[in-house]
N, C-alpha and C positions, 0 to 999 in steps of 0.2 A: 187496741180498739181500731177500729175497722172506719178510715174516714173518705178513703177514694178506691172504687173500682175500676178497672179497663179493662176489659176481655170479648171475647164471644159469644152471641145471643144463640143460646142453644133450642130455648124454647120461651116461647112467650103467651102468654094470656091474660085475660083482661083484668090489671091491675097488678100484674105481678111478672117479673122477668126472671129468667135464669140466665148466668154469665159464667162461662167457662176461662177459670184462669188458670195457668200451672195444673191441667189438670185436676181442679180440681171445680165445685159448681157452685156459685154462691144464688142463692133467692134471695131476691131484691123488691119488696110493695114497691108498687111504684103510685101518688098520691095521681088523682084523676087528669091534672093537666099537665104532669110529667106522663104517662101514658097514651094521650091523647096526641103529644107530640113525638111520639113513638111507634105509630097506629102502620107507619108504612117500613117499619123497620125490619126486616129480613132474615131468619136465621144463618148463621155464620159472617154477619155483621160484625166491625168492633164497635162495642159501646161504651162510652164514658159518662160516671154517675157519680157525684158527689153523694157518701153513706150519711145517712144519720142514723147512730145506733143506739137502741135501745135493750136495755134487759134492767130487771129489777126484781128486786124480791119476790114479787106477786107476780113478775112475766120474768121466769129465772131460764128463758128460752128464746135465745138472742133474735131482736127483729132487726131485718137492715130494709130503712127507707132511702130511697133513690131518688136524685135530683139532676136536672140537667148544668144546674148553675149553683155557683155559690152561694147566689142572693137567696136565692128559693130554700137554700138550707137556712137562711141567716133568718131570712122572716118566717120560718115553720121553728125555729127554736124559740122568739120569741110569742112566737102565737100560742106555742103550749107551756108559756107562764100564766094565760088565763085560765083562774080556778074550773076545776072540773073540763077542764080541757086535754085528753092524756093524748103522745103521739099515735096512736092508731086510730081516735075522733078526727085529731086532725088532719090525718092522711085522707077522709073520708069527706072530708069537708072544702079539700083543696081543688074544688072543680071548677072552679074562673083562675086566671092569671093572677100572681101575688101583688101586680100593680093596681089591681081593680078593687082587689079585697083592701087592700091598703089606701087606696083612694077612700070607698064606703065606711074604713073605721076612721078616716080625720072627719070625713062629714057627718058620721055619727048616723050612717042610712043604717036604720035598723030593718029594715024592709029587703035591702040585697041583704045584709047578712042572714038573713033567716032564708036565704035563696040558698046559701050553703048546706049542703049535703049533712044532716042530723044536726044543725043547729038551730036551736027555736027561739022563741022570743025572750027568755031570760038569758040565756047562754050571750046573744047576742047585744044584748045592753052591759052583759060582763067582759063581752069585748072592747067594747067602746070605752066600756070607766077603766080596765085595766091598760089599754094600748095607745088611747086618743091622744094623739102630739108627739108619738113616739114612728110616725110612721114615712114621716118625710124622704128616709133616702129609697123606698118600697114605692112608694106612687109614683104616676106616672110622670110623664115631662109636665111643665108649668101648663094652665089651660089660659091662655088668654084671649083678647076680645080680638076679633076680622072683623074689618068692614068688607060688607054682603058676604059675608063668607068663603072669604079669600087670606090665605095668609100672603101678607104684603111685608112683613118685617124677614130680614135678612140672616140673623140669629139663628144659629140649629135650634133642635129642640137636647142634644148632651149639655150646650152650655146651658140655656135655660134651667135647666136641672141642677146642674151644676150651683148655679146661684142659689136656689129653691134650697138645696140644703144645708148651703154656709146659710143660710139664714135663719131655719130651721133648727139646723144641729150643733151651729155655735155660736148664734146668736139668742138663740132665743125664741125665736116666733113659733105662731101656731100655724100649720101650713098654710090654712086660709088666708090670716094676714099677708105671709108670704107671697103667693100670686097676687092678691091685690096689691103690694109695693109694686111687683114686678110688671103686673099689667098696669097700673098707673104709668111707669118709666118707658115702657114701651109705647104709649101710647102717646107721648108728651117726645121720643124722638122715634120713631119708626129705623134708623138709619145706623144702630149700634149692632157693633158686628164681633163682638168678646164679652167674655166676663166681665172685664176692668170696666169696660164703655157700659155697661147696664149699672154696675155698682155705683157708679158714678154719676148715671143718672137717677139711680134711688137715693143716694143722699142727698142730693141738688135739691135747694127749694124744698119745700115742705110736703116731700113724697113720705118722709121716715115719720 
């Protein structure tokens, strides 16, 4: 089974790549915002795609969907656990960044997901009962509060994340609670500059 490509972009068109490798061409869908970041890509380019492959009884004619990153493969396998969800809906539906769509299904916005390309208003309430809380290490960095709209804290936005998912993925939380521990801690020392130093200020005092 076919899980990484790298070769030469022989021909390209909207939603779908050709890659020459060993002579020989493989077609590659490419879902909307893996294409979209491909728009200035050049024939005789090398390109590298993480596959996800598809065949089955009823499609016995192998599909290869293309990714730029591993995550984007990691959050389109679980996104086609949601019922009536099959991988070519979802190639079809991947027209915003996997961290936006995965922010929208912990908030439960049924309004952007139905912004997604053929998903309607049930589909998208079966994303949210199937995926909600499962989306923590997909969304984006922690959102927390600025005063006047400056970030003043010293902390990246990797480690914040970083936190965001030990908290999430193995502790427990739902991501919402999550940022609110973390924007509490932050906001209670502006001046922590690690992981260790924020953990530290979420268990302090009755942040937990």
């Amino acid at each position: 089974m076919i899980g990484y490509l790298e070769g030469k972009v022989i021909d390209k068109s909207d939603g779908n790549v050709l890659i020459l490798i060993n002579q020989v061409g493989y077609e590659v869908v490419l879902p909307g915002i893996v294409s979209n970041s491909l728009e200035n890509m050049v024939e005789g380019k090398t390109l590298c795609l993480h596959i996800y492959y598809h065949q089955t009884e009823r499609q016995p004619k192998p599909v290869l969907i293309g990714f730029n990153t591993m995550e984007e493969k990691k959050f389109f396998k679980s996104f086609i656990t949601v019922e009536a969800i099959g991988p070519l809906k979802a190639v079809k539906a991947f027209n915003f960044p996997v961290s936006q769509i995965a922010d929208a299904i912990e908030k439960k916005d049924i309004k952007f997901l139905k912004g997604l390309n053929g998903i309607g208003d049930r589909t998208a309430k079966k994303i949210v009962a199937t995926l909600q809380g499962k989306m923590g290490e997909f969304s984006s960095p922690v959102e927390y509060e600025e005063e006047n709209n400056k970030k003043t804290y010293t902390i990246s936005d990797s480690i914040l994340k970083q936190v965001s998912d030990v908290l999430v993925n193995q502790l427990g939380y739902k991501l919402p609670a999550a940022k609110k521990l973390i924007n509490a801690a932050m906001q209670k020392n502006k001046n922590v500059s690690n992981a260790e130093e924020l953990f530290d200020e979420i268990y302090r005092g009755d942040n937990m």
